[in-house]
C-alpha positions in Angstrom: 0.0 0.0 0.0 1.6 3.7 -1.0 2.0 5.9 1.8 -0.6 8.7 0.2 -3.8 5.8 0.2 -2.7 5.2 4.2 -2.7 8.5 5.2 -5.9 9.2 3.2 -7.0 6.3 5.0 -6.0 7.2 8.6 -8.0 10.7 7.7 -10.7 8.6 6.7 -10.7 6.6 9.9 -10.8 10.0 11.9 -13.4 11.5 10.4 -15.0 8.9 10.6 -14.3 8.7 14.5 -15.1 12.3 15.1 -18.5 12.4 13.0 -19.6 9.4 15.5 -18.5 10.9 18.7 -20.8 14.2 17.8 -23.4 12.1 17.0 -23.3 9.6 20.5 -22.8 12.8 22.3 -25.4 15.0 21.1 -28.7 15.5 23.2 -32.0 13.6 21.8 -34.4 16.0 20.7 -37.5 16.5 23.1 -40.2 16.5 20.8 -39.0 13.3 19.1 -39.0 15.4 15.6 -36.1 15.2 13.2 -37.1 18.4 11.8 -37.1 20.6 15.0 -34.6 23.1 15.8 -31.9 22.8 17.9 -32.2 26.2 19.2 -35.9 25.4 20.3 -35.3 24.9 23.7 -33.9 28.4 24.3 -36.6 29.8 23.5 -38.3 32.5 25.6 -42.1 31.9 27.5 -44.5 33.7 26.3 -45.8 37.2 27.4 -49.0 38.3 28.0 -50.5 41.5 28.2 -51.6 42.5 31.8 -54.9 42.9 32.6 -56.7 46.4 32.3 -56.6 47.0 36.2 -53.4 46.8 37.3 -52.0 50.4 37.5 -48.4 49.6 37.7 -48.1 52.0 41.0 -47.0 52.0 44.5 -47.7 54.1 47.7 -45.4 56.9 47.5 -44.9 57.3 51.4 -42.3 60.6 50.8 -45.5 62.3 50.0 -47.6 64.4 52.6 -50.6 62.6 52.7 -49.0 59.5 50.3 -50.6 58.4 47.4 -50.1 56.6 44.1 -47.4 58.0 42.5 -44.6 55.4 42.1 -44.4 53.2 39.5 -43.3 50.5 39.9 -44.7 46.8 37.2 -47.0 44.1 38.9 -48.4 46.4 41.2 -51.5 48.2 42.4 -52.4 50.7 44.1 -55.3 52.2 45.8 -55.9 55.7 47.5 -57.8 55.2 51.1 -58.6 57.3 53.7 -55.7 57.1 55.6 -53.6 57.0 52.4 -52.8 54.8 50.2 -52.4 50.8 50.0 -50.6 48.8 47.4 -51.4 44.7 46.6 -49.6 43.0 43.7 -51.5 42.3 40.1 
């Protein structure tokens, strides 16, 4: 055998030994599809738009009497009579 077919050979053979280690290694897909992506299960949750009554605000307390002026996401805020009182969305 010539030296160039046994080197072709030996790249050959480690190809071919590299091509099967990516495939052993790699994860099984979670959906069972060979046409999913790869990527899918980096994908984000979905968001959802709030509902109409949450105001986003918070007692501001640096107020004299406090009321709803901070802003702050997720929360809700209601003016009473002795101020203000906040409850999450």
């Amino acid at each position: 055998m010539s030296r160039g077919i046994r080197i072709a050979a030996r790249f050959m053979l480690i190809v071919a030994v590299v091509s099967s280690t990516a495939y052993l290694v790699a994860p099984a897909s979670s959906t069972g599809s060979p046409y999913s992506s790869s990527l899918s299960v980096l994908g984000a949750a979905p968001a959802y738009a709030s509902p109409g009554s949450c105001t986003n605000r918070i007692c501001n307390v640096l107020r004299n009497p406090p009321d709803c002026t901070a802003r702050m996401d997720g929360m809700k805020c209601k003016v009473t009579g002795q101020g203000c009182s906040a409850t999450v969305c």
